[in-house]
MARVEX-61689 format. One line per field, with one value per residue: x, z, y of N, C-alpha, C in turn; chain. Coordinates in Angstrom, 3 decimals, m for minus. Example, Ala and Ser with C-alpha at 12.3 -4.5 7.8 and 13.67 -1.06 7.14 Angstrom:
n_X c(13.190:12.850)
n_Z c(7.800:7.080)
n_Y c(m5.690:m2.250)
ca_X c(12.300:13.670)
ca_Z c(7.800:7.140)
ca_Y c(m4.500:m1.060)
c_X c(13.200:12.900)
c_Z c(7.800:7.870)
c_Y c(m3.300:0.030)
unit c(A:A)
//
This chain:
n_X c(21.347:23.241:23.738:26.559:28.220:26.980:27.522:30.544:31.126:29.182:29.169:31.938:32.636:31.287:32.846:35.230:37.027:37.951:35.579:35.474:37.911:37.211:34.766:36.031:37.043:38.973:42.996:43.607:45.573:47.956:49.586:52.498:53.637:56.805:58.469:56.917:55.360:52.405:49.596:47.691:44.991:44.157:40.360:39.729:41.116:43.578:42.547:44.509:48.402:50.432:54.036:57.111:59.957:62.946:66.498:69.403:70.692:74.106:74.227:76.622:78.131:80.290:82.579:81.486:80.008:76.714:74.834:74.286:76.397:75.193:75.514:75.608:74.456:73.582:70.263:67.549:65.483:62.018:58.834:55.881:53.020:50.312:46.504:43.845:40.078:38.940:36.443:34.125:33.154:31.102:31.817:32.027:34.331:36.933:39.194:41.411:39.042:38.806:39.841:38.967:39.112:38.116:37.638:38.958:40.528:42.341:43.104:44.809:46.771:48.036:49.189:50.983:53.379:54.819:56.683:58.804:59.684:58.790:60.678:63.419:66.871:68.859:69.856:70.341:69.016:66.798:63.843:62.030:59.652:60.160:58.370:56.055:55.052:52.346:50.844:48.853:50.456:50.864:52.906:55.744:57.336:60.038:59.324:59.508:57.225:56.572:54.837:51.855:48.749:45.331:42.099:39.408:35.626:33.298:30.334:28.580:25.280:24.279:26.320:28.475:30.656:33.294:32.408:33.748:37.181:39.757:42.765:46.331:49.422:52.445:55.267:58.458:60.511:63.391:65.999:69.045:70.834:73.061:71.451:71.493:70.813:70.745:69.530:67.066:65.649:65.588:64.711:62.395:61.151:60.286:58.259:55.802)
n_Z c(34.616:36.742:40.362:41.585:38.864:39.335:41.596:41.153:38.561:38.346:40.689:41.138:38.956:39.938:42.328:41.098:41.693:41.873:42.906:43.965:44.816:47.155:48.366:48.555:50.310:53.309:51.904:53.302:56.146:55.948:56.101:55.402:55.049:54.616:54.139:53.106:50.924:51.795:52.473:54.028:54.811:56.801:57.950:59.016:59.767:62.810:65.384:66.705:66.776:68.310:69.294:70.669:71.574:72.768:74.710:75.215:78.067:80.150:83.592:85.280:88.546:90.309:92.789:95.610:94.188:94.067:91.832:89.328:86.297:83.224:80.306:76.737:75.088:72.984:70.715:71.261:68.787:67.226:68.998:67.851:68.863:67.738:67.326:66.974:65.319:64.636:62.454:61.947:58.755:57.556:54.423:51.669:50.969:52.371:52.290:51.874:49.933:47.455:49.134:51.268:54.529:57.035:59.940:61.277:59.814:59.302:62.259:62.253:60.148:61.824:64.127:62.289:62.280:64.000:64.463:62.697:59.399:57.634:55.942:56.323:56.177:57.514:61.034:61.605:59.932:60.574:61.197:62.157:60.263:58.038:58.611:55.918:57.106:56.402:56.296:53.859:53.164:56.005:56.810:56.579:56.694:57.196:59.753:62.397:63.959:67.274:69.796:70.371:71.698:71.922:71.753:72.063:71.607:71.156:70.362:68.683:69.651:69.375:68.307:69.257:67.560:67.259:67.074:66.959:67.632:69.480:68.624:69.835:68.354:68.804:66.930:65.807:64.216:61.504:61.224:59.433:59.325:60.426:62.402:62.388:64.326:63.014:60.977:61.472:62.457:59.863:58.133:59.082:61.211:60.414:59.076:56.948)
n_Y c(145.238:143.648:143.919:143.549:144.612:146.925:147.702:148.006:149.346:151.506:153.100:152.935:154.824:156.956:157.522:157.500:155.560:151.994:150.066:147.659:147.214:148.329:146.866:144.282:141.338:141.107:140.238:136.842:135.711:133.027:129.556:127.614:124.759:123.883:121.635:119.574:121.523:121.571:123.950:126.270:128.338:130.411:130.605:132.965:136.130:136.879:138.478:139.920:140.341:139.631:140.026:139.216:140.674:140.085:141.026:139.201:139.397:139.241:139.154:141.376:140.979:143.677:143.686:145.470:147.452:148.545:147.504:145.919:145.030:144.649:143.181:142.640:139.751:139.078:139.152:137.619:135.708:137.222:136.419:135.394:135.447:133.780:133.772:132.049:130.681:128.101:126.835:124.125:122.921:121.304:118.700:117.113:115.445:114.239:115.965:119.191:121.241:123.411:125.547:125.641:123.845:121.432:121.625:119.164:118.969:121.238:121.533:118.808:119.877:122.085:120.428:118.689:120.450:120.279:118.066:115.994:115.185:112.599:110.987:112.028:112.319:111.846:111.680:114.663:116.091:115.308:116.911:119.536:120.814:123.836:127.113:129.290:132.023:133.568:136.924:138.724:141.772:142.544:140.488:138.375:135.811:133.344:130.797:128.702:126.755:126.520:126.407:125.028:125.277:123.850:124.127:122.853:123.990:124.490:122.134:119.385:118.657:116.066:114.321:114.466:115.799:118.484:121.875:124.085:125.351:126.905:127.836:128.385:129.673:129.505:130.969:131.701:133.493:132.221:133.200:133.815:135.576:138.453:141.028:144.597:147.543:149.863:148.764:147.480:149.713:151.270:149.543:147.676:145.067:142.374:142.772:143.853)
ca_X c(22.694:23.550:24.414:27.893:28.105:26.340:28.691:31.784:31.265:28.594:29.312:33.129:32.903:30.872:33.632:36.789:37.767:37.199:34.344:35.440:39.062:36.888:34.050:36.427:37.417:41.253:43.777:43.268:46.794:47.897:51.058:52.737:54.442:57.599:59.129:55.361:54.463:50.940:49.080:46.883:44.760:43.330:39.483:39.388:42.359:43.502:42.150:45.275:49.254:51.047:54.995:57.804:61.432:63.965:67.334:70.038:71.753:74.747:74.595:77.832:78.096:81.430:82.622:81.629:79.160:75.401:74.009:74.919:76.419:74.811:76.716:75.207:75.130:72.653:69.208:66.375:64.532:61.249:58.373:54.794:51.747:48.910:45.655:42.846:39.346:38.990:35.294:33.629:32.809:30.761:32.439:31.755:35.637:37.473:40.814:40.988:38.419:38.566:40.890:37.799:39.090:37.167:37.758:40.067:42.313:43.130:43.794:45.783:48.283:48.893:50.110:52.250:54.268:55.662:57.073:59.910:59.092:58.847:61.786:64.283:68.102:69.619:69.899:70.901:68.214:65.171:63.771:60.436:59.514:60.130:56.872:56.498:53.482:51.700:49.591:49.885:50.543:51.565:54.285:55.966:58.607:60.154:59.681:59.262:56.407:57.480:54.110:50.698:47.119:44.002:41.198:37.629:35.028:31.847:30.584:27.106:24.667:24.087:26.812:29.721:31.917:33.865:32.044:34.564:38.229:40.717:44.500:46.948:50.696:53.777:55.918:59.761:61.354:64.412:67.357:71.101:72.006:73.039:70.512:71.904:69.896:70.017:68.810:65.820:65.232:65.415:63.705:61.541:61.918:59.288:56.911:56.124)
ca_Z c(35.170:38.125:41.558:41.456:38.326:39.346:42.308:40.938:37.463:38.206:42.029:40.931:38.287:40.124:43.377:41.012:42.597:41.937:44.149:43.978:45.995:48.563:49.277:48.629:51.390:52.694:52.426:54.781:56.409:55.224:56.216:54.401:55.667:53.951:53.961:52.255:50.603:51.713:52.297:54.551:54.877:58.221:57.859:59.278:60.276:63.719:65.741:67.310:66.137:69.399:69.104:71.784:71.505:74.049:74.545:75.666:78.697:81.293:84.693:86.336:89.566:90.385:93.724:96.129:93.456:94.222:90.939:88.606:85.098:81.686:79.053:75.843:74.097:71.772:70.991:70.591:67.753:68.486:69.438:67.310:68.654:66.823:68.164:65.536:65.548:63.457:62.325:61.658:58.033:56.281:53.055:50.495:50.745:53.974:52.130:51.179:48.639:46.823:49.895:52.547:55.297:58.000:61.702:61.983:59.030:60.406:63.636:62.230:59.396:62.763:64.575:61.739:61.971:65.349:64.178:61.350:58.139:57.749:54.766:56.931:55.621:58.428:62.390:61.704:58.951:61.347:62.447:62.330:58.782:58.621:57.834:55.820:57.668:55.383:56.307:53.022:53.752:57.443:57.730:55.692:57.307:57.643:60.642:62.867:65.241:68.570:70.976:70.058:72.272:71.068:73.076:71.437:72.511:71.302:70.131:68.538:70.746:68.717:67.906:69.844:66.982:67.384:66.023:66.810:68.420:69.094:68.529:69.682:67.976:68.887:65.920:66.083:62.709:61.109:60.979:58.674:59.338:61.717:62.164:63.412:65.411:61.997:59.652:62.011:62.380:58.512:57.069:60.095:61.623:59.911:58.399:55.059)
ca_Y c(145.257:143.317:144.365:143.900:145.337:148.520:148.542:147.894:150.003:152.514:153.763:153.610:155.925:158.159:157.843:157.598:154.329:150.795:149.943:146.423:147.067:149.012:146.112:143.196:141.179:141.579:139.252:136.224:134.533:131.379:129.153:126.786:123.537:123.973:120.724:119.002:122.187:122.112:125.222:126.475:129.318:130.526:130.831:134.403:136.777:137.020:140.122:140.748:139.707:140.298:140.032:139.616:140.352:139.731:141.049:138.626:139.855:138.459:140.126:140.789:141.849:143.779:143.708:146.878:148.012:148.243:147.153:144.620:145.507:143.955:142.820:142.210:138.807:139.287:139.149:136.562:135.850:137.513:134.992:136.155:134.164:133.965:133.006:132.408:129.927:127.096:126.315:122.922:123.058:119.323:118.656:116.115:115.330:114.591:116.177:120.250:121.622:125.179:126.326:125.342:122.565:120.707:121.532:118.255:118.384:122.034:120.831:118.350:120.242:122.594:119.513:117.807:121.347:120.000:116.682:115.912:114.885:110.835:110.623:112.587:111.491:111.828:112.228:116.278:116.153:114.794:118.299:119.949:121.476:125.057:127.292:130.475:132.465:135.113:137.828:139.556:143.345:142.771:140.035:137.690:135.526:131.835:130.627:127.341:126.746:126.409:125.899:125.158:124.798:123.966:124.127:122.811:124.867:124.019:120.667:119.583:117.962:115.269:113.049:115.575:116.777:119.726:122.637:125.577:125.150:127.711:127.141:129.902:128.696:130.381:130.987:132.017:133.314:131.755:134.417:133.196:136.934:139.701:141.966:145.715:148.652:150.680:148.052:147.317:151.319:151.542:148.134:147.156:143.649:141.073:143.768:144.058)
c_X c(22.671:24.424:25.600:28.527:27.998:27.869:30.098:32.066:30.603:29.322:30.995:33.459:32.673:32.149:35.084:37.726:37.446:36.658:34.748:36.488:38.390:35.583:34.393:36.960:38.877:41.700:43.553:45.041:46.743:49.251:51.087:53.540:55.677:58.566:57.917:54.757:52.845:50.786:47.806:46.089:43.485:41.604:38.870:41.050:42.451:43.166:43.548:47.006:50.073:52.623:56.064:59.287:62.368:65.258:68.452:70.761:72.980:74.985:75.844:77.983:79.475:81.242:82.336:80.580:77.730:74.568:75.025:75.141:75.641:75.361:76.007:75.349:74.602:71.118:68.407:65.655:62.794:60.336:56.843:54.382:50.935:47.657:43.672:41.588:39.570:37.329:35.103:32.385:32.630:31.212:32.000:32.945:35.895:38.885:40.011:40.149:38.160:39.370:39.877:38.118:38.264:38.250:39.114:40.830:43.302:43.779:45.030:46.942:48.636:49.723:51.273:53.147:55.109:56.420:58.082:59.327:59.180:60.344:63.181:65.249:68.720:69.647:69.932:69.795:66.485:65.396:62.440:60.339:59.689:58.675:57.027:54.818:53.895:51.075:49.754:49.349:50.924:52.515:54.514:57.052:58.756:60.242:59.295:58.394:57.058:56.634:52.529:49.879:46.241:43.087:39.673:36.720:34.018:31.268:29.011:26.513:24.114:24.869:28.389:30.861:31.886:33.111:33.396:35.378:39.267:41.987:45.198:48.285:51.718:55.019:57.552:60.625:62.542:65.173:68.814:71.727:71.915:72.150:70.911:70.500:69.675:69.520:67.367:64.687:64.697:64.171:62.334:62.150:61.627:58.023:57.199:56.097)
c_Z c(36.539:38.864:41.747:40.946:38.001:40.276:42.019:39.424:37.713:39.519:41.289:40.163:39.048:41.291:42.668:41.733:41.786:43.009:44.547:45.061:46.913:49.191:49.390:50.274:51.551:53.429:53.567:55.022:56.317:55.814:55.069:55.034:54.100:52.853:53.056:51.073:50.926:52.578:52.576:55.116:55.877:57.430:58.151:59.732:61.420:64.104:66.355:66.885:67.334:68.937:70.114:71.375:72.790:74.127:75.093:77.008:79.673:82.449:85.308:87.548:90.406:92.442:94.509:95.255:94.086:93.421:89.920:86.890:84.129:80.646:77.713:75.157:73.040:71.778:70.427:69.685:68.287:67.973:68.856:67.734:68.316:67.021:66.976:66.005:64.298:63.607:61.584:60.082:57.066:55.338:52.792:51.121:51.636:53.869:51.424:49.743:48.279:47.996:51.331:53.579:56.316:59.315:61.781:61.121:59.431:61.238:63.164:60.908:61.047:63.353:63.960:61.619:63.013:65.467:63.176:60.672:58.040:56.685:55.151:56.832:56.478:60.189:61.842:60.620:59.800:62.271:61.936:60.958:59.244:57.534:57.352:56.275:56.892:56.182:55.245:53.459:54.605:58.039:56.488:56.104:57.336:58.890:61.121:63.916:66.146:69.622:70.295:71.200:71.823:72.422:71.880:72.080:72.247:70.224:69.526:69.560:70.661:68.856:68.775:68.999:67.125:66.535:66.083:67.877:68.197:69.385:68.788:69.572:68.373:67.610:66.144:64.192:62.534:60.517:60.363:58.730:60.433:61.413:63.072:64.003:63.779:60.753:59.928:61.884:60.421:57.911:58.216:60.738:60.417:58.902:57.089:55.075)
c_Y c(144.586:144.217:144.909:144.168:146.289:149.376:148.814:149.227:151.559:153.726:154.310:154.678:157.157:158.551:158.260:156.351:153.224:150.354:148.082:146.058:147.076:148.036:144.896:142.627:141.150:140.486:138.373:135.726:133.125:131.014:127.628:125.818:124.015:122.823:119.347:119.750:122.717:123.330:125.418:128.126:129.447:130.988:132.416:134.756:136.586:138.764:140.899:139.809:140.115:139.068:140.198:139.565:140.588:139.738:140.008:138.945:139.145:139.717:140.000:141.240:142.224:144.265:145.240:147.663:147.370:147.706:146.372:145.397:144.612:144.274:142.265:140.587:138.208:139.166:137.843:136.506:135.867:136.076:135.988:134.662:134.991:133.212:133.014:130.775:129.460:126.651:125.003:123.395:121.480:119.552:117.359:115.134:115.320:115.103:117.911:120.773:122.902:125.712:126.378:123.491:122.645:121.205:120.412:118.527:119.720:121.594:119.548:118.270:121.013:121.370:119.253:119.160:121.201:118.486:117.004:115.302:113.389:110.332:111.596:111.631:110.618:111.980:113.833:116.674:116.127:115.952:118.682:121.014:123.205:125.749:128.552:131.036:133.809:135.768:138.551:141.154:143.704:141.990:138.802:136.815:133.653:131.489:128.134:127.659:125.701:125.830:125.990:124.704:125.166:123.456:123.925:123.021:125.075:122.445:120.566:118.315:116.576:114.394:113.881:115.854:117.935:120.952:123.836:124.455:126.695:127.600:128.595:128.701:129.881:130.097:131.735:131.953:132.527:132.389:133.340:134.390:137.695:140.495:143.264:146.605:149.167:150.231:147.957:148.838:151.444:150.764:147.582:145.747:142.147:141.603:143.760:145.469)
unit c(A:A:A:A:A:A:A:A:A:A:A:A:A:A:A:A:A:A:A:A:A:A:A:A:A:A:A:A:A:A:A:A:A:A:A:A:A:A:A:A:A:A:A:A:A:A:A:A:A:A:A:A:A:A:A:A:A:A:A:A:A:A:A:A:A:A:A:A:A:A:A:A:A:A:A:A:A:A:A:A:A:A:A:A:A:A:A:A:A:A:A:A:A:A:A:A:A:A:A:A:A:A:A:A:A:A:A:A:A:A:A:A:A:A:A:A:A:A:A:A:A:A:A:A:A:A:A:A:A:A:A:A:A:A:A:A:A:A:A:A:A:A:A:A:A:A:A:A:A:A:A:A:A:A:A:A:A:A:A:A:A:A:A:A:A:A:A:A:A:A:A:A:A:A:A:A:A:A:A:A:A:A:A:A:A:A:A:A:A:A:A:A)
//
């Protein structure tokens, strides 16, 4: 009996589980150029998914009063960056293979997500693809990237390609509806 065999059939029986959920690896995030289709899947998760939302306000300041009123005028769509490494992996192939890209072609689907598409109709048409970013289990949303830096951060000593770079992108969903206080309370915002 092989290994993963033993573990997956034998251990599980004895736990009552499938042993296979509990040593598989989880879900990686992936985005998707929307307007190309292609499809990209981060090499590791990020360690941390930090999220900012921002209410709209107008200060007014009424005469004889010490403090200024605020007036609602809505809220911002929040702003999730995501800050993840990209490793330098040789391939046969200088185009995606089995779901494993190279250091540059990473680096450069993030870029083409900050440009318009080349067959754009129109003036009102020429705009920046919109992306759907996965994590599956923790977010699921359309959005548009908004700010990217990449920083390459180690190199081989040899011939100086990039071995590791790290890209943090700022992402900003894409809302067509009102969103109230007790829908957010109820459904969450962006969460699965």
């Amino acid at each position: 009996m092989a290994m993963n065999d033993y573990v997956t059939g034998e251990l599980g029986h004895l736990f009552g589980k499938d042993m296979a959920a509990l040593v598989a690896p989880p879900p990686r995030m992936f985005l998707v150029n929307m307007a190309t289709g292609e499809e990209m899947a981060l090499p590791a998760n990020p360690s941390t998914l930090p999220t900012n939302i921002k209410p709209d306000y107008t200060k007014q300041r009424g005469q004889g009063f010490t403090s200024q009123t605020l007036h609602y005028n809505g809220t911002d769509s929040p702003d999730i960056s995501v800050e993840f490494f990209l490793f330098y992996e040789p391939l046969a192939h200088p185009v995606p293979q089995g779901g494993a890209w190279q250091l540059i072609e990473m680096e450069r689907f993030l870029l083409s997500l900050f440009y318009p598409v080349e067959d754009a109709g129109t003036v009102w048409e020429h705009d920046t693809p919109p992306v759907l970013f996965v994590w599956p289990g923790v977010i699921s949303a359309m959005c548009k990237a908004e700010q990217i830096g990449m920083n390459r951060v180690q190199f081989q000593r040899t011939d100086l390609k990039p071995m590791v770079a790290k890209a943090t992108v700022k992402f900003t969903p894409i809302r067509s509806t009102r969103i109230s206080s007790e829908e957010v309370r109820e459904r969450g915002l962006l969460w699965q």
